[in-house]
VEXMAR-314627 format. One record per residue: residue in one letter; x, y, z of N, C-alpha, C in turn. Coordinates in steps of 0.1 Angstrom, whole numbers, plus 5000, padded with zeros to 4 digits. Each point is the difference from the previous one (the first is absolute). Layout:
N
aXYZXYZXYZ ...
***
This chain:
435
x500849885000499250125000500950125000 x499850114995500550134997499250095007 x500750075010499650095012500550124998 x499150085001500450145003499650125005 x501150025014500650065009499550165001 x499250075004500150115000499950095013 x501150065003500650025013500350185002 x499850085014500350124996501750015006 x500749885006501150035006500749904996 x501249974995500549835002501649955001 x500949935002501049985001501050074993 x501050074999500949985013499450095011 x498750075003499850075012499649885011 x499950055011500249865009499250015009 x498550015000499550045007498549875001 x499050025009499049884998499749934986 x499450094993499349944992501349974984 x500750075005501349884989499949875007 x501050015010499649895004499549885001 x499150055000498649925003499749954984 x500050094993499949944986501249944990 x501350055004501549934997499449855008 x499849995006499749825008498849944993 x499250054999498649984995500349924984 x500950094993500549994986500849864999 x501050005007500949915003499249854999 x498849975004499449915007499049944990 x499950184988499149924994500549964982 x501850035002500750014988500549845003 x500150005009500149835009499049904992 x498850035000498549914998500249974986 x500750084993500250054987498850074985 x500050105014499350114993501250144993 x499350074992501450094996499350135002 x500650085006499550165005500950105001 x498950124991500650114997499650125008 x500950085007499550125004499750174997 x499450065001499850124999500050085010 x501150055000500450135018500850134993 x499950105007501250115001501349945000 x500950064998501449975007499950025018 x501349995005500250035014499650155000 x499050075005499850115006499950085011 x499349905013499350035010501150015009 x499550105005500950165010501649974993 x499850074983501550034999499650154995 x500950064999499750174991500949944993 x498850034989500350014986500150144992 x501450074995499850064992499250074991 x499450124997499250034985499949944988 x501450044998500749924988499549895000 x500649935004499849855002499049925000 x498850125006498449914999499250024993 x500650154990499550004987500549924988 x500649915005500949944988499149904991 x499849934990498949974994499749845010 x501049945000499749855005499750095016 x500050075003499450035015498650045000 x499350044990498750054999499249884987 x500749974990499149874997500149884998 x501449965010500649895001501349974993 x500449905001501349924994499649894995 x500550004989500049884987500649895005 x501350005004500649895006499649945012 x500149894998499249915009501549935010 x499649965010501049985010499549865002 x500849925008499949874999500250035023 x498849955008499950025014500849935005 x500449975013500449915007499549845000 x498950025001499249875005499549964982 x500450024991500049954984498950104996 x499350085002499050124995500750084993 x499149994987500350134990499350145004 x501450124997498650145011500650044990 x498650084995499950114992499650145008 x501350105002499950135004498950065000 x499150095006498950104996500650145009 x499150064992500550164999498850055015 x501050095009499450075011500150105003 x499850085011500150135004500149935017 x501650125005500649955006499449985014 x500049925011499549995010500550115012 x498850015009500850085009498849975015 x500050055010499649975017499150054998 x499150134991498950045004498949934992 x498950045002499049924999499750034982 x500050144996499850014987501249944989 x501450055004500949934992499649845001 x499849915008499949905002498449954987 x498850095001499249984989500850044985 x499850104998501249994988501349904999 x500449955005501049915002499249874990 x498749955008499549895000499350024986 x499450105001499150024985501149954986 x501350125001500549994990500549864994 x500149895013500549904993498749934996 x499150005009498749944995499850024982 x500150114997499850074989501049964987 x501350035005500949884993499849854998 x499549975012499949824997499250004986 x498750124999499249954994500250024988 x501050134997500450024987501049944991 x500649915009501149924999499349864991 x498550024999500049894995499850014979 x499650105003500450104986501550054996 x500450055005501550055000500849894997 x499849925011501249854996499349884998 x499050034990499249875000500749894989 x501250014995500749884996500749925013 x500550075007500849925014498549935010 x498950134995498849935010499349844994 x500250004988499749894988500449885003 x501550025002501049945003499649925010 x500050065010499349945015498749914999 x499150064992498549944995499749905016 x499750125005499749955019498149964998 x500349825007499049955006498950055011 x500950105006499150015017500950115000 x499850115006500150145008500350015010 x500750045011499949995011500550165007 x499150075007500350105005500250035014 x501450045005500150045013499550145008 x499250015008499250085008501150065012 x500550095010499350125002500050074989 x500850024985500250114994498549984993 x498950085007498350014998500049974987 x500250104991499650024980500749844994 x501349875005499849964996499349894999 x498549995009499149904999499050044991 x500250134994499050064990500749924985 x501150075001501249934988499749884995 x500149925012500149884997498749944992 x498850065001499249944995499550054990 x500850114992499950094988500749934994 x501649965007500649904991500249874994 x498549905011500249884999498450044989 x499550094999498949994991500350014984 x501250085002500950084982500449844996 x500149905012500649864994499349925000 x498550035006499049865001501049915010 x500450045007500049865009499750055015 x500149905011499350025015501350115005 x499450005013501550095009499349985014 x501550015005499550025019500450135005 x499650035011500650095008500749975010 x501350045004500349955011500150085011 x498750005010500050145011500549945007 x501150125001501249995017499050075012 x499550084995499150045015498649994999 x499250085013498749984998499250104988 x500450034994499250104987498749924993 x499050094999500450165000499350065013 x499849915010499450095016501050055006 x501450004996500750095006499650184993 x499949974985499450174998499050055010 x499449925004498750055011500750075013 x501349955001500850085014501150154995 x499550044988500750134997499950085006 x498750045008500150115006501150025014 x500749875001501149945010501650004994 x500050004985501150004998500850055009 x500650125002500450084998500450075017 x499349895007499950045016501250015005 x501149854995500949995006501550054993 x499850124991501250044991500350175002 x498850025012500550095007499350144992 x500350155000499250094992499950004990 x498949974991499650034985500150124997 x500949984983500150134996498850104994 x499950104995499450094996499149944988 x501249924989499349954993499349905001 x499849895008499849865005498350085005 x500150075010498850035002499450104996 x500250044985499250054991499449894988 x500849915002499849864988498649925006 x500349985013499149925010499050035001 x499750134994498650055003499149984990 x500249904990499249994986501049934993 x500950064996501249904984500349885007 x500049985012500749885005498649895003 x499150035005499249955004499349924987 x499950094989499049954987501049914994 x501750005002501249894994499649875008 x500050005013500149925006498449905004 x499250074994498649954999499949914984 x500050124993500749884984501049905001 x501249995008501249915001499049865006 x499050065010499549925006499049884991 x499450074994499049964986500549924991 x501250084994500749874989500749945006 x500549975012500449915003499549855006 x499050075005498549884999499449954993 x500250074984499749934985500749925003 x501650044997500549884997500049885007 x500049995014500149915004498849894999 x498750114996498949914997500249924988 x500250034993500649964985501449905003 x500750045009500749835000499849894999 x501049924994499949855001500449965013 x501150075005500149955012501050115010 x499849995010500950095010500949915013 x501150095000500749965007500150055016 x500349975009499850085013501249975006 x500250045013501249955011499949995012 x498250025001499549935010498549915002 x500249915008498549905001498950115002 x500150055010498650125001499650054991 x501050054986499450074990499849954993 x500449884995499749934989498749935005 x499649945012498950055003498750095003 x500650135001499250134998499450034990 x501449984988499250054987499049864996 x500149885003499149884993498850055004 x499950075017499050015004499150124992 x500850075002499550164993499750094987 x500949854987500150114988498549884991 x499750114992498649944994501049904988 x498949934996500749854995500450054985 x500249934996500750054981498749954996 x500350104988498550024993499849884987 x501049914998500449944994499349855005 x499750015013499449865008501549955004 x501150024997501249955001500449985012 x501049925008500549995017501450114995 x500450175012500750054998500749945014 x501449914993501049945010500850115012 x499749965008500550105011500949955007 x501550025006501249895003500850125008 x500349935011501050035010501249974993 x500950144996501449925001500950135013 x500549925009500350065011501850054997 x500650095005500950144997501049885006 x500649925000500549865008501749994988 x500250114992500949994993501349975014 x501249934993501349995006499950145006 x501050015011500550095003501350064997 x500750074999501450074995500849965007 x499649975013501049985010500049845006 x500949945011500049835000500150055015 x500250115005500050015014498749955009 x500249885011499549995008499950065016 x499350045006499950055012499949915016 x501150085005500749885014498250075006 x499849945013498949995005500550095012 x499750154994499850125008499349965016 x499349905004499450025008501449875011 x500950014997501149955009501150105001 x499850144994501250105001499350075011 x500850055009499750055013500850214995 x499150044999500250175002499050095006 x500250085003499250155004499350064991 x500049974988499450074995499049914985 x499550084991499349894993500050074985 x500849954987499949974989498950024992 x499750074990498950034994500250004985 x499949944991500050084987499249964989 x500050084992498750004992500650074985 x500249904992500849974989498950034989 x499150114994499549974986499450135001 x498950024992499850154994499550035008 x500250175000499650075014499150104991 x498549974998499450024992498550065007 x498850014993498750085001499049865007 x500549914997499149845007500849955011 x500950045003501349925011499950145010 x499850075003499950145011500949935008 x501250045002501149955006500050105011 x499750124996500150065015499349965011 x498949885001499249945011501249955005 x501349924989500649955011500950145008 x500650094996501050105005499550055014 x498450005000499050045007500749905016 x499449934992500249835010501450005006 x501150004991501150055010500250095010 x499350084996500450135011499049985011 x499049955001499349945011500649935008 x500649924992501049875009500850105006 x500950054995500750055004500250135009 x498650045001499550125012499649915014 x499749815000499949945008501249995005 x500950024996501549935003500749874995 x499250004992500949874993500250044983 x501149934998500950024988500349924991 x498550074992499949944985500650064990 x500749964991500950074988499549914988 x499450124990499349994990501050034987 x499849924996500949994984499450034990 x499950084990499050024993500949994983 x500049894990500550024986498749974988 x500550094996499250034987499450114989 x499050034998499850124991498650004995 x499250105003499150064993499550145008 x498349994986499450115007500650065011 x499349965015500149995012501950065006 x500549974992501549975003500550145014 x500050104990500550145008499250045009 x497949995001499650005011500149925011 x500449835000500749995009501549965009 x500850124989501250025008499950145003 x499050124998499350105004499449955014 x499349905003499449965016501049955003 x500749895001501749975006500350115008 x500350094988501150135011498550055007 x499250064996498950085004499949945021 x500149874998499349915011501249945008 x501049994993501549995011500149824999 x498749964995499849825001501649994993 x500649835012500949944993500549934990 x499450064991499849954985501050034988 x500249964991500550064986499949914988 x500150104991499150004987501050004988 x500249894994501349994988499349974987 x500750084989499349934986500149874997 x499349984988499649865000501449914998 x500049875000500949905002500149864991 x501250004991499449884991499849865013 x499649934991499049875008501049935005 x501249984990501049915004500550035008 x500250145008500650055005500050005014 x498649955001499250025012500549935015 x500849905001500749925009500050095012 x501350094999500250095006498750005010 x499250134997498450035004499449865008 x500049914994499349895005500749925011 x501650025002500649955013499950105010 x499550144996500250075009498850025009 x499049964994498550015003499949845012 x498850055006499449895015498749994991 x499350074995498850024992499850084990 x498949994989500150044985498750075006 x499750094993498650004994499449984988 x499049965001499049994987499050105000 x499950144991499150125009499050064992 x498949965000498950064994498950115007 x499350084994498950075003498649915006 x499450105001498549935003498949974988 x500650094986499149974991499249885002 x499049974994499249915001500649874987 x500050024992500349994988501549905002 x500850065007501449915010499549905008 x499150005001499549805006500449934991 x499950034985500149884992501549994995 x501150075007501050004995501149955009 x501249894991500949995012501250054995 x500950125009501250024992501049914998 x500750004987500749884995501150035014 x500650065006500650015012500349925007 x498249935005499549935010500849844996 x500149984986500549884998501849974999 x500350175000501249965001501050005015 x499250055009499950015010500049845005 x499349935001499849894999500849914998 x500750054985501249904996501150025010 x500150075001501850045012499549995010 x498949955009499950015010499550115012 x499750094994500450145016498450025001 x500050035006498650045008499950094998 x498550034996498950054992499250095010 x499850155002499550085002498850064990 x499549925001498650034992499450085006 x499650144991498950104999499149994989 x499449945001498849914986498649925008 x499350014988499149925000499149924990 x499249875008499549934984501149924999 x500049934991500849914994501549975006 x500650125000501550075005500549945015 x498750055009500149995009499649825004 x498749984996500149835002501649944992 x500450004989501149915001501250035011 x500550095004500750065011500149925013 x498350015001499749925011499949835002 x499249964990500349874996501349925001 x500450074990501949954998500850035013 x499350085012500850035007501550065002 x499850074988500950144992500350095009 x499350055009500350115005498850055010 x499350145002499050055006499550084989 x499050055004499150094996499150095007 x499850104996499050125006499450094990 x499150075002499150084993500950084989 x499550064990500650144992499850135013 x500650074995499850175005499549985015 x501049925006499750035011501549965007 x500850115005501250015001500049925014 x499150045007500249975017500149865000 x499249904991499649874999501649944994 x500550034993501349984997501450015006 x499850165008501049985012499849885011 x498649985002499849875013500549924992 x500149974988500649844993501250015004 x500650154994501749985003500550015014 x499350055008500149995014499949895009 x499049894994499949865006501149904992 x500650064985501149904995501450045011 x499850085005501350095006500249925018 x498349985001500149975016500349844998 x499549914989500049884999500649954989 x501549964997500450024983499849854994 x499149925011500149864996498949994992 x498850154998499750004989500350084987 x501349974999500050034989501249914992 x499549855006500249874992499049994990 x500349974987499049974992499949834994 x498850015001500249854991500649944987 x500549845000500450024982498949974990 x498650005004499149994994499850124987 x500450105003499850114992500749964986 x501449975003501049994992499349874995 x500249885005499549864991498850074992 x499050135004498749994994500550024983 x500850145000500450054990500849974993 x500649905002501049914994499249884989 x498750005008499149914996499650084989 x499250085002499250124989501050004988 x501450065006500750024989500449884988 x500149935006500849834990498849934998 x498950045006498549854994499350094994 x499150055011498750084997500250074985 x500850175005499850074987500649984988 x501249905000500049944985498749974995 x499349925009498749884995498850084995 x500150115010499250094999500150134983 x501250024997500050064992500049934984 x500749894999499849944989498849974998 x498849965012498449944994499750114995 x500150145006498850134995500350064986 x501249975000500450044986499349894990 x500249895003499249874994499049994998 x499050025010498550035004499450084991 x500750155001499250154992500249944983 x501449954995499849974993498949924990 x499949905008499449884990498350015004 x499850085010498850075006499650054988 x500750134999499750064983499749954992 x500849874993500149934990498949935001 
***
């Protein structure tokens, strides 16, 4: 079968959803399927020159086709360059959306070439679940989506964006009062086409892929639209395992929290939560690596609040050892959105592989595997005080914060049985479903 890839971010950047889809590919070039992709080059948080982004292969692609890691053919598409705020980030997304689609005109001898059986589009980048099913229609054949999160009920929490990134600019809340609201009401709309119109969707968690079975009206077709858990359970970068913090004897207690410090993660609940601890008299030290939104408002509360904390740009994955020996506990750190029940951050699974105990601020799904696997603890969103008592009772008693090796056997499982099994049927399924 002939697959093709359409992605808004992808290898060599090194982030989830490469990842996630570098392994994914790997698994299904294995089955012996052949798959081609369509991404930007490496863009996200680099500054890119004028020059350079007006250049033609930067605005409507590159001809030359690259040969991936994992045996994937990627064919370049043309963008407009990424950046932290909320508008560059829509232009960002649009432009490539917009490329993918022209790309099939523009390079429709390389697109020929490919003559792709099945579609497959990766989700958060919104416009391409629209794409994808513009594009699997220009070829008559099926397509999936593959939602990494809960969308589109997270559009329903906009008027929250923006809570945890500290003061909105002038323009931000002139946009929000109308231009933003009628974007994000349409984004909401077509994106709910498409997925009604799927052959099949992919999720990353049991809740949702249950949610939507429950929720989306049936294809109009009489047809079953396949709905499949494939769980964020990629290798990890790193082989480090973690000694069992709850036999090191100190004064004080290890905190860190390794991934994007973003508009759904409100990291300042945890900054909050240290300086609580630490106005009790005990001495929590908060490690903070990564990057987004959120980033400057909170190393703005840091100093503002005196908490024993600090805040460092983001960190390649491989890198991470360091951070993870130095830490007694991780966090896994979400909001209260509603919408975040049905999500687990891929985090939580890597967390899991090395061992260290899991500071869960989540709920829904997140939180039961945590607890189940006996991962770690858990407590509410946005509620700092409930968090310092976690770190305050890991501090009085460190014998909890032995973890089980259930976590690790779980995901080790997921990784080598399940989501192989899992990904080669759906692709199989949507197919011959069609046919």
């Amino acid at each position: 079968m002939r697959i093709l890839v359409l992605s808004q971010y992808w290898a060599p950047e090194n982030g989830v959803p490469q990842r996630r889809w570098s392994w994914l590919i790997k698994i299904l070039v294995e089955a012996g399927h052949e798959v081609a992709v369509i991404a930007p080059p490496p863009h996200y948080q680099r500054q890119i020159r004028l020059k350079q982004w007006l250049s033609k292969d930067a605005i409507l692609g590159c001809r030359r086709a690259e040969l991936g890691n994992s045996g994937e053919k990627i064919l370049r598409s043309g963008f407009f360059p990424a950046g932290s705020t909320l508008t560059r980030r829509i232009l960002n997304q649009a432009s490539v959306a917009f490329s993918m689609l022209a790309m099939q005109v523009t390079h429709r001898k390389q697109i020929q070439e490919i003559s792709p059986d099945l579609i497959v589009g990766t989700v958060p980048a919104l416009p391409t679940s629209v794409v994808t099913m513009l594009v699997a229609r220009l070829h008559g054949v099926p397509y999936i989506v593959d939602l990494r999160d809960a969308w589109p009920e997270l559009l329903r929490e906009k008027d929250d964006w923006n809570s945890g990134t500290g003061k909105r600019s002038i323009r931000e809340i002139v946009l929000s009062k109308g231009p933003f609201q009628v974007l994000t009401a349409l984004t909401e709309k077509s994106m709910m086409w498409a997925l009604t119109y799927a052959n099949g969707i992919i999720t990353t968690s049991k809740d949702l892929a249950t949610y939507l079975g429950a929720t989306m009206p049936a294809k109009r077709d009489g047809r079953e639209r396949v709905i499949r858990t494939v769980r964020n359970v990629f290798p990890p970068k790193t082989k480090y395992l973690a000694a069992d913090m709850s036999r090191i004897q100190r004064d004080e207690l290890h905190v860190l929290y390794a991934g994007t410090v973003g508009r759904a993660q409100r990291i300042d609940n945890a900054v909050r939560a240290a300086k609580i601890a630490q106005d009790r008299g005990y001495k929590v030290r908060l490690r903070i690596v990564g990057d987004g939104a959120a980033w400057h408002a909170v190393r703005d509360l840091i100093q503002k609040t005196g908490a024993d904390a600090t805040i460092e740009h983001r960190y390649p994955a491989e890198g991470l050892e360091e951070f993870y020996d130095w830490a007694d506990t991780a966090l896994v750190h979400l909001t209260s959105w509603e919408p975040l029940t049905r999500t687990v951050p891929s985090k939580t699974y890597e967390l899991m592989s090395v061992g260290l105990h899991i500071s869960g601020v989540v709920q829904g799904e997140a939180a039961a595997l945590v607890e189940k696997l006996e991962a770690g603890h858990v407590v509410e969103p946005d509620n700092p005080e409930a968090l310092a008592n976690m770190w305050i009772s890991l501090m009085e008693d460190r014998t909890k914060l032995h973890v089980s090796a259930r976590g690790r056997e779980w995901v080790a499982k997921q990784r080598d049985e399940a989501v192989p099994h899992v990904i080669r049927e759906i692709v199989t399924s949507v197919v011959s479903e069609k046919n």
